[in-house]
Residue, then its C-alpha position, 0 to 999 in steps of 0.5 A: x500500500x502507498x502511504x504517505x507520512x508526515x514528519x512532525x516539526x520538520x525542516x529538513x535544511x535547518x540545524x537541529x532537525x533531521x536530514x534528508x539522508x537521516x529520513x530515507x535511511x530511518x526508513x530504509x532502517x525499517x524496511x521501505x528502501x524505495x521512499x520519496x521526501x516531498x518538499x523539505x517539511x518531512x513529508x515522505x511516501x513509501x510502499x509498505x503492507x504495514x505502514x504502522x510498524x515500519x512508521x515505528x521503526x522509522x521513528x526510532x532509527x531517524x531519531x538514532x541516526x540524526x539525535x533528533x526525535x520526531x513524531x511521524x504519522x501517516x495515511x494512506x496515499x488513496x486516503x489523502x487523494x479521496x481527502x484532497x479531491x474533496x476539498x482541493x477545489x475550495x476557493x480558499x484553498x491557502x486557509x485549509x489544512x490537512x492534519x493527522x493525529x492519532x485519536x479516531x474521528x474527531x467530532x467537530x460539534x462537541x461544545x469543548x471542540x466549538x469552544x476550541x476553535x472559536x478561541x483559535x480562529x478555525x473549523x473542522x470542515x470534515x473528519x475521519x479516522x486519524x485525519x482532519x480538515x481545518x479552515x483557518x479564518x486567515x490566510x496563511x494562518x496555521x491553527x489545525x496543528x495545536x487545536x487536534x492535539x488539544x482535542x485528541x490530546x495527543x501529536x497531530x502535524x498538519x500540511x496545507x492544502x496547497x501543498x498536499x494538491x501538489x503531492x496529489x497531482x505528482x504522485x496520486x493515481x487511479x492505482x494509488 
């Protein structure tokens, strides 16, 4: 299966962050030799039939090799496409994230949820298991991030939309 993860609070090119050759070889550590890094923010595809326990063998082997520990989530690349051909065409597309977290679907109509995303100026505009859809109320902003984690209470990382319909029209495909 084609997945794709998301490093959490990455900047392959900037000290204290892991590298390029860190990423692929933690992956590679764990199994999945033939993987690509997409852009420089620690967004990575690769092809496993068990994505969680090479996703958990690629932690622990990046954060050996580069000193650096990151949270990696991820989801499946026909998952993301089905997400990103939902909500691509929006007219704000540079107000929506995509953000993964560990917790199921996150109900976007609780009070503490509504509360939440009032106080950080965003919304859930859709939800599934492990993955969620943020409008920010401006542009550019990054709110998705800290408002899943307080609702999952747990690590989310978040890609914006913009960047994740490039990654759809490079790698996504019918057989995806």
């Amino acid at each position: 299966m084609l997945c794709v993860a998301f490093m959490r609070n990455v900047n392959q090119r900037q000290r204290g962050h892991p590298s390029t050759a860190d990423i692929v070889a933690g992956f590679a550590d764990a199994g999945c030799p033939e993987v690509q890094t997409f852009q420089s923010n620690g967004t990575i595809l690769f092809d496993s039939d068990e994505p969680a326990e090479v996703v958990a063998s690629a932690t622990e082997a990046i954060a050996a090799r580069s000193g650096h520990e990151r949270d990696i989530l991820w989801i499946s690349l026909a998952d993301l496409v089905a997400v990103v051909d939902e909500h691509g065409e929006t007219p704000d597309p540079r107000r929506h994230e995509i953000t993964l977290h560990r917790a199921g679907t996150v109900d976007a109509e609780t009070p503490d949820a509504i509360s939440l995303m009032t106080r950080a100026g965003c919304s859930i505009v859709d939800a599934g298991p492990g993955w969620a859809v943020v409008r920010n109320d401006v542009d550019g902003q990054g709110n998705a991030t800290p408002v899943l984690e307080r609702l999952t209470g747990d690590r989310a990382t978040s890609r914006g939309l913009l960047t994740l319909r490039r990654l759809v029209a490079r790698f996504g495909s019918p057989s995806a």
